[in-house]
C-alpha positions as CSV (number, residue, x, y, z in Angstrom):
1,X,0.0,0.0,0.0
2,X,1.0,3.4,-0.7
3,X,1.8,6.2,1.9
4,X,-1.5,7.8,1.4
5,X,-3.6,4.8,2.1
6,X,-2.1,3.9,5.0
7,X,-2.2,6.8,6.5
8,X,-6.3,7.0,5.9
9,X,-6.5,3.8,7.8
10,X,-4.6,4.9,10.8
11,X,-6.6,7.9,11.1
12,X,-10.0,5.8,10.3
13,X,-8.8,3.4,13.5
14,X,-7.8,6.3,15.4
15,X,-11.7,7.8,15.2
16,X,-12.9,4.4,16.0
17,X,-11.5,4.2,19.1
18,X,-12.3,7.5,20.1
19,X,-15.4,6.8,19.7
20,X,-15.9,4.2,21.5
21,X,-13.8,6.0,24.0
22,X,-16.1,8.6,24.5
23,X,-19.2,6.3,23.8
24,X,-18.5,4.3,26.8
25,X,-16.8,6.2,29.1
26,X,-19.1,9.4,28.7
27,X,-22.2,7.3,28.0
28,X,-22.5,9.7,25.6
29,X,-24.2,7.3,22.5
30,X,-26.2,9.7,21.5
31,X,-23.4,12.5,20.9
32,X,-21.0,10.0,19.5
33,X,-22.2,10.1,16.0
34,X,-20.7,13.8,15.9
35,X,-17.4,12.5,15.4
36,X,-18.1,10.5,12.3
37,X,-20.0,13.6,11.2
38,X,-16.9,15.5,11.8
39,X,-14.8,12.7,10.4
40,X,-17.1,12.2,7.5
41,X,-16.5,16.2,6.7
42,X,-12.7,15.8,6.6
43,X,-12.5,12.8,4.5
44,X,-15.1,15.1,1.7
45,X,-12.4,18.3,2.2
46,X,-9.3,16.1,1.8
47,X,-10.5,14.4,-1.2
């Protein structure tokens, strides 16, 4: 894989686990989904 890819992974795992960070230690489920939303955002503007 090229340098580009692998770095879209790494950042793809690294909003997973903050999300379940802050899902479960927050109990914040219903708040969560902003991060994707925000994650979603960045991956349209880098693109």
């Amino acid at each position: 894989m090229d340098k580009k890819k692998i770095m879209n992974w790494i950042i793809a795992i690294i909003v997973a686990i903050l999300y379940l960070t802050v899902s479960i230690v927050f109990k914040a489920w219903a708040y969560s989904w902003l991060i994707w939303v925000t994650y979603a955002i960045y991956r349209f503007i880098v693109k």
